[in-house]
PyMOL commands that place a pseudoatom at each C-alpha (Angstrom):
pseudoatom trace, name=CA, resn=UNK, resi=1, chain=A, elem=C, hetatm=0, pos=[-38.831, 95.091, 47.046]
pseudoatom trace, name=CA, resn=UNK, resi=2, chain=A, elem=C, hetatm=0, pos=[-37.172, 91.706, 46.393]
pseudoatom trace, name=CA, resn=UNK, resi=3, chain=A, elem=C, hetatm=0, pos=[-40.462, 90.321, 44.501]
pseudoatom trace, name=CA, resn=UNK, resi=4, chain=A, elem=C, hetatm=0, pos=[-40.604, 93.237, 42.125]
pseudoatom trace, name=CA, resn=UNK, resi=5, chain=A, elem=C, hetatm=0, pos=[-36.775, 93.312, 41.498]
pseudoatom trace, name=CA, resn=UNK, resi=6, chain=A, elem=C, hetatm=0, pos=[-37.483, 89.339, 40.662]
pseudoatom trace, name=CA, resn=UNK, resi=7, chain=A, elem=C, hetatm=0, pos=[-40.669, 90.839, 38.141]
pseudoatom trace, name=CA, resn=UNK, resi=8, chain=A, elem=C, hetatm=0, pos=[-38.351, 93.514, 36.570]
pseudoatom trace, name=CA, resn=UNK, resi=9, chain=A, elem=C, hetatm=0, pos=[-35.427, 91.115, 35.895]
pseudoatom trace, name=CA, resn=UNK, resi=10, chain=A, elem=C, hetatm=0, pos=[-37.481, 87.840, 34.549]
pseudoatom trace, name=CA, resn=UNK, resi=11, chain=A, elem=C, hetatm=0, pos=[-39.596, 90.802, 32.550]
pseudoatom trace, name=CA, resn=UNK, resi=12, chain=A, elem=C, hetatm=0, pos=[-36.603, 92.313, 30.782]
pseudoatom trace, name=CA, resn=UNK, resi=13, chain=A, elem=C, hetatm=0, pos=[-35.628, 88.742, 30.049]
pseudoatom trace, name=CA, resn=UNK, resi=14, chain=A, elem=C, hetatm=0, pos=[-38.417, 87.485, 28.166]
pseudoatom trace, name=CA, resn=UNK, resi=15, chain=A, elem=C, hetatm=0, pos=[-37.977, 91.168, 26.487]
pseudoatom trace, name=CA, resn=UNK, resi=16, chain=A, elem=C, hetatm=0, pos=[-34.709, 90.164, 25.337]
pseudoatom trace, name=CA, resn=UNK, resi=17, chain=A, elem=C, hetatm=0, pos=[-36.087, 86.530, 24.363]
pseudoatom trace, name=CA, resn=UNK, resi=18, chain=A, elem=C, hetatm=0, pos=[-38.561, 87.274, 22.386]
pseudoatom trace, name=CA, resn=UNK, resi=19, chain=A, elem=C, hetatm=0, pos=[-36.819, 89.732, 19.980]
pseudoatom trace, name=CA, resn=UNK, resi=20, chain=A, elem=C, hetatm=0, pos=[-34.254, 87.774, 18.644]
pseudoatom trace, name=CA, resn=UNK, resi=21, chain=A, elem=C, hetatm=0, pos=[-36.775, 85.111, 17.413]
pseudoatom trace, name=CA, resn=UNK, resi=22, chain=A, elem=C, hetatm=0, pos=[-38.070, 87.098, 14.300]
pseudoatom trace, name=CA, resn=UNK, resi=23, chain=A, elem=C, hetatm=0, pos=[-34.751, 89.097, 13.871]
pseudoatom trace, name=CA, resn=UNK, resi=24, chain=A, elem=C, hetatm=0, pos=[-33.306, 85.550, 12.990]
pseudoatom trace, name=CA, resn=UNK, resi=25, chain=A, elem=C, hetatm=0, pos=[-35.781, 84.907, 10.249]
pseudoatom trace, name=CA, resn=UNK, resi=26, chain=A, elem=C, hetatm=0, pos=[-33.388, 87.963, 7.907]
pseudoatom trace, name=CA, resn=UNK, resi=27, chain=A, elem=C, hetatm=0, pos=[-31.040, 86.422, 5.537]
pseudoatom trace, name=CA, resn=UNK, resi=28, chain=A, elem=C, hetatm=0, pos=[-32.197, 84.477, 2.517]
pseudoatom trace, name=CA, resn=UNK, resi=29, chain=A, elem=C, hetatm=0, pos=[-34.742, 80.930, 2.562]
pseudoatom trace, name=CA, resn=UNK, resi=30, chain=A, elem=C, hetatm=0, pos=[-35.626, 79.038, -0.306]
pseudoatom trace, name=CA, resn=UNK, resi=31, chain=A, elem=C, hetatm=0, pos=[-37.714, 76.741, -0.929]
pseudoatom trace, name=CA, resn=UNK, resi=32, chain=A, elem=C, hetatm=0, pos=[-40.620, 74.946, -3.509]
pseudoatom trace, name=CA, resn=UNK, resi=33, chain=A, elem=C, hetatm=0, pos=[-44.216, 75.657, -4.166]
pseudoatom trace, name=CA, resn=UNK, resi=34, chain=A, elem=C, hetatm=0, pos=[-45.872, 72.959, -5.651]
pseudoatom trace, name=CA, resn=UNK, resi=35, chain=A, elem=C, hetatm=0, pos=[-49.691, 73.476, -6.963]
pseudoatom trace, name=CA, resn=UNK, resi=36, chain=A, elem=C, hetatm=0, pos=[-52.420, 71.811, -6.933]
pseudoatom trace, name=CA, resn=UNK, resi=37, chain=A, elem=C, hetatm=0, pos=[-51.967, 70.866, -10.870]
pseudoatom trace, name=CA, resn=UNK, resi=38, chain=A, elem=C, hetatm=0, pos=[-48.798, 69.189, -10.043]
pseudoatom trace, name=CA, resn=UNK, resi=39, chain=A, elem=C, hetatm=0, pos=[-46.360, 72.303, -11.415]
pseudoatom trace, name=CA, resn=UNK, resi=40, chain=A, elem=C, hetatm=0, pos=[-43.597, 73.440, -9.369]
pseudoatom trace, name=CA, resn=UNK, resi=41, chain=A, elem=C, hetatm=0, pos=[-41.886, 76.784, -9.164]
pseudoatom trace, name=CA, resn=UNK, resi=42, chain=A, elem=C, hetatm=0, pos=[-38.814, 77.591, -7.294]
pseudoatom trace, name=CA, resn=UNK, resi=43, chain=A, elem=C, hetatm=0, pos=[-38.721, 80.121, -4.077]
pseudoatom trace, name=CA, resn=UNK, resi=44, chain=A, elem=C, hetatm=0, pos=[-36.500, 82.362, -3.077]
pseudoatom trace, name=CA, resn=UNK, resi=45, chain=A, elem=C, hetatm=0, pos=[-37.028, 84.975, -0.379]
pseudoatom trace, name=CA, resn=UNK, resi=46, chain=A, elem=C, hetatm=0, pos=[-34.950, 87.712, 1.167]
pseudoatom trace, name=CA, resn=UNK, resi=47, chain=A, elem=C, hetatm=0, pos=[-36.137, 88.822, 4.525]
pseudoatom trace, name=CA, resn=UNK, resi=48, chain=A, elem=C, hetatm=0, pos=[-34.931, 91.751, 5.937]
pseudoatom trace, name=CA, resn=UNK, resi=49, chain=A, elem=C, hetatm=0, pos=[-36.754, 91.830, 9.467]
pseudoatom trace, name=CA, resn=UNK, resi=50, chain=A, elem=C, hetatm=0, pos=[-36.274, 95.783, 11.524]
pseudoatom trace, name=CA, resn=UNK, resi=51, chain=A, elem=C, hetatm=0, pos=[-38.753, 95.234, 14.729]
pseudoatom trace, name=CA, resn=UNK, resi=52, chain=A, elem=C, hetatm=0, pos=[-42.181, 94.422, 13.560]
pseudoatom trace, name=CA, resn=UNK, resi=53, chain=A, elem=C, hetatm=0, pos=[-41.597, 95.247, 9.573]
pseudoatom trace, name=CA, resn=UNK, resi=54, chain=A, elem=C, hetatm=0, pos=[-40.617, 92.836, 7.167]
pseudoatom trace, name=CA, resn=UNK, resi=55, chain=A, elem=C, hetatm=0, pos=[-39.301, 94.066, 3.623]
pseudoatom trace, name=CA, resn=UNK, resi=56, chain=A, elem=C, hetatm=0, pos=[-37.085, 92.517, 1.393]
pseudoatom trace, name=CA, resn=UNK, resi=57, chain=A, elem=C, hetatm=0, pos=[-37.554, 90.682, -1.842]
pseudoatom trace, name=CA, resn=UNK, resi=58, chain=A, elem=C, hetatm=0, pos=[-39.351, 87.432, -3.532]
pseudoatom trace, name=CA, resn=UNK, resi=59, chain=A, elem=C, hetatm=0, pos=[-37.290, 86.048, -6.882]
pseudoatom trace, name=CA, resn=UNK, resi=60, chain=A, elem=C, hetatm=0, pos=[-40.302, 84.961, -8.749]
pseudoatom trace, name=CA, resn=UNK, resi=61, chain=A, elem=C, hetatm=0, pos=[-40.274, 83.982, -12.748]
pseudoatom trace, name=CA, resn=UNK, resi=62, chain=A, elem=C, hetatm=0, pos=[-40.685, 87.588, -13.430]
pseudoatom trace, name=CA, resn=UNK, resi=63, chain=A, elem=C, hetatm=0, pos=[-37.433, 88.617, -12.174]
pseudoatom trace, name=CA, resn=UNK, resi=64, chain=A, elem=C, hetatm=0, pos=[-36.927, 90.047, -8.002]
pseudoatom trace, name=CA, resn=UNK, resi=65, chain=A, elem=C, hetatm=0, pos=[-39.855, 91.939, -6.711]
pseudoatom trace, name=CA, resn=UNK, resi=66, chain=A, elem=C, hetatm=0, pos=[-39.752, 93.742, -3.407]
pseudoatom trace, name=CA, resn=UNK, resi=67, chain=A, elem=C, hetatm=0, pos=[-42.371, 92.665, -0.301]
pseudoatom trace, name=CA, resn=UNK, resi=68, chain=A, elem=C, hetatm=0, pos=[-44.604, 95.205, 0.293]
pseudoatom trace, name=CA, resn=UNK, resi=69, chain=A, elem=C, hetatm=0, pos=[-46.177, 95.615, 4.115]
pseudoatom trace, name=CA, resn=UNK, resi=70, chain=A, elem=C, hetatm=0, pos=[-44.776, 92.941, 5.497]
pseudoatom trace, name=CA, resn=UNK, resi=71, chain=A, elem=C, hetatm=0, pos=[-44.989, 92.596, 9.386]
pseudoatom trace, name=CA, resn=UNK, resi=72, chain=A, elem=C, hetatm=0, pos=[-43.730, 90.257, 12.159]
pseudoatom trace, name=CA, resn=UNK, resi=73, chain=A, elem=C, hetatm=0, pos=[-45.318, 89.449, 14.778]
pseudoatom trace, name=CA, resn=UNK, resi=74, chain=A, elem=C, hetatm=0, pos=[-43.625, 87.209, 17.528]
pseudoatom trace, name=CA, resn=UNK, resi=75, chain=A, elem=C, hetatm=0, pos=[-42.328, 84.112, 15.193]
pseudoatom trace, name=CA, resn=UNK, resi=76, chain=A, elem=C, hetatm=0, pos=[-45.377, 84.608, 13.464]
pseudoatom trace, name=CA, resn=UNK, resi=77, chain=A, elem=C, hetatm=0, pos=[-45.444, 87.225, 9.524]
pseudoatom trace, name=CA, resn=UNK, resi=78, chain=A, elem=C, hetatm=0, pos=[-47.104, 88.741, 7.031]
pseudoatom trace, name=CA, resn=UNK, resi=79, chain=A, elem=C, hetatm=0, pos=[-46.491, 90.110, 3.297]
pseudoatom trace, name=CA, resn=UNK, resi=80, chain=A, elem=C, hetatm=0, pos=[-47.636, 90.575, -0.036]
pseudoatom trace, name=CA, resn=UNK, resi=81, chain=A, elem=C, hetatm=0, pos=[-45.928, 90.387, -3.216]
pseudoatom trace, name=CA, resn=UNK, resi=82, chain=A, elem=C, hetatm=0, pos=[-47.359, 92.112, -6.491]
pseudoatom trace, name=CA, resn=UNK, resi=83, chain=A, elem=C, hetatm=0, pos=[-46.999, 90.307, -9.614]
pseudoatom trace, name=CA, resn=UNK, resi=84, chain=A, elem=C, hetatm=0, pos=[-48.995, 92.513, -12.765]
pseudoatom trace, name=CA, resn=UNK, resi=85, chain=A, elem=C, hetatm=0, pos=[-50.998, 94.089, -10.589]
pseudoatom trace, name=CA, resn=UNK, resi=86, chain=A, elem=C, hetatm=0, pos=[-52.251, 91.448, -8.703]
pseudoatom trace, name=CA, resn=UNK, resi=87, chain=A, elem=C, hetatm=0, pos=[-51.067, 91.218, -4.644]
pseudoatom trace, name=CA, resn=UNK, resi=88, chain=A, elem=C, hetatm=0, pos=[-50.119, 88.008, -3.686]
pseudoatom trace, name=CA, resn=UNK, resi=89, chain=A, elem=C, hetatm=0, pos=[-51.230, 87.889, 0.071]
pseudoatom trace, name=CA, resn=UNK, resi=90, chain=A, elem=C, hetatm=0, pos=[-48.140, 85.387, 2.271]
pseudoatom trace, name=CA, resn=UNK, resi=91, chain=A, elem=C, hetatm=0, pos=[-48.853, 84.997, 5.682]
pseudoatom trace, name=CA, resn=UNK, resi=92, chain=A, elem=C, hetatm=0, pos=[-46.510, 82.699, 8.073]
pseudoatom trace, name=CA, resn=UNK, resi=93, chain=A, elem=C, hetatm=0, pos=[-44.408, 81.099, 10.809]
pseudoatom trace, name=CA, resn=UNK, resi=94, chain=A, elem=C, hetatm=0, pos=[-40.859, 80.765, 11.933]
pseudoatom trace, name=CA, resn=UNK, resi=95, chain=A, elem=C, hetatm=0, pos=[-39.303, 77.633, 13.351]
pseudoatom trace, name=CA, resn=UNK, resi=96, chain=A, elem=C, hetatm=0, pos=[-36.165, 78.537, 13.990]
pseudoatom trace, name=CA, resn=UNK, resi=97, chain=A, elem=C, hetatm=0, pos=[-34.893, 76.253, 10.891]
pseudoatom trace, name=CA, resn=UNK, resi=98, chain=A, elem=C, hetatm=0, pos=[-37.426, 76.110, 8.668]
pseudoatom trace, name=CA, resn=UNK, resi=99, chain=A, elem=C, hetatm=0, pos=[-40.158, 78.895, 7.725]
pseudoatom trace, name=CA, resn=UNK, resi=100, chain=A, elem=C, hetatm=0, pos=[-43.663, 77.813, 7.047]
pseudoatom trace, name=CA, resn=UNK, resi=101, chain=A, elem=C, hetatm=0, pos=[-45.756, 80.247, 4.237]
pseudoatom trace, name=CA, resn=UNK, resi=102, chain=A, elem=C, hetatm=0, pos=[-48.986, 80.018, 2.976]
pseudoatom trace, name=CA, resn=UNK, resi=103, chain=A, elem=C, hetatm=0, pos=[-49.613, 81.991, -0.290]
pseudoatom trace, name=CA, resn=UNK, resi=104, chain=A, elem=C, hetatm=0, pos=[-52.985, 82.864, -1.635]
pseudoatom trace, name=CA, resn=UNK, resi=105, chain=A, elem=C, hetatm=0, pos=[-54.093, 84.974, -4.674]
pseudoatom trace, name=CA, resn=UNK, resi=106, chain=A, elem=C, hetatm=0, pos=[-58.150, 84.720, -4.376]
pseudoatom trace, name=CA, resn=UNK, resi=107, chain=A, elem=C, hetatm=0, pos=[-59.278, 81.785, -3.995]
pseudoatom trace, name=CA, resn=UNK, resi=108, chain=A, elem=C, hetatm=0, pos=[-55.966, 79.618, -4.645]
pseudoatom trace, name=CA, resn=UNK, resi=109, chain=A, elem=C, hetatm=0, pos=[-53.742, 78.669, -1.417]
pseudoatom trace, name=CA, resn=UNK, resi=110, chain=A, elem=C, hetatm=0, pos=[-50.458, 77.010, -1.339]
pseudoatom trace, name=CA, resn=UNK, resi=111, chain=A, elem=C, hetatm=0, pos=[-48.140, 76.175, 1.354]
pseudoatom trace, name=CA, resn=UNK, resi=112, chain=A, elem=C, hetatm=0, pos=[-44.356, 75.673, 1.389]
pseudoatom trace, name=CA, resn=UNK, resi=113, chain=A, elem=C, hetatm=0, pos=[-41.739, 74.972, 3.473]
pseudoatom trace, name=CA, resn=UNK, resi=114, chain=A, elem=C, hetatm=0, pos=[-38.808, 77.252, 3.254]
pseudoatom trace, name=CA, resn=UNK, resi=115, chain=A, elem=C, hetatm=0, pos=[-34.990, 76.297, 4.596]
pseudoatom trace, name=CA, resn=UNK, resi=116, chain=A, elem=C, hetatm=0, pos=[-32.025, 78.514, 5.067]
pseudoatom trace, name=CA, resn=UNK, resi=117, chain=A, elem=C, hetatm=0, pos=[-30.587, 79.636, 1.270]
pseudoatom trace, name=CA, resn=UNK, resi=118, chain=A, elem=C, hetatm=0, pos=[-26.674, 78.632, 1.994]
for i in range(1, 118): cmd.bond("trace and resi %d" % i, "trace and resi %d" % (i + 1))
show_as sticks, trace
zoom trace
């Protein structure tokens, strides 16, 4: 009795752990994608996390575009963008402070580091 009252309770602990990890990735991050021939754009993301789904919005040079089936996992996510007709595929990881994303259209990756828009 004791040992499975002991299971229950550390159980609905790491339950209540675990979710707040990915619901503290909402709210907006910015950061700065540089390529590989040296040109930079500015990021801005607005994550709007509801369990396991991700939505929100990407600010891109053609204006704010929604995310489309974006998904959390643990601290880990995924997402694409569409920019004239082509889905930009974003996969990634929070750190609590900082959000690591890796963005790939065919065979061209990037990776940025995103921090907390204030």
């Amino acid at each position: 009795m004791k040992t499975s009252l002991i299971t229950s309770c550390l159980f609905i602990c790491c339950f209540f752990a675990a979710t707040p990890t990915s619901e503290r990735m909402s709210g907006k991050w910015t950061g700065l994608l540089k390529t590989d021939q040296g040109e930079e754009y500015a990021l801005l993301y607005n994550f709007k996390i509801d369990g396991d789904t991700l939505t929100g919005t990407a600010k891109t040079p053609k204006g704010i575009l929604p995310i489309y089936d974006g998904k959390v996992s643990g601290d880990s996510f995924t997402f694409d963008v569409v920019i004239n007709h082509l889905e930009i595929d974003h996969s990634g990881k929070f750190y609590g402070d900082s959000v690591g994303v890796d963005i790939s259209l065919g065979d061209q990756k990037a990776h940025a580091t995103l921090k907390r828009a204030e």
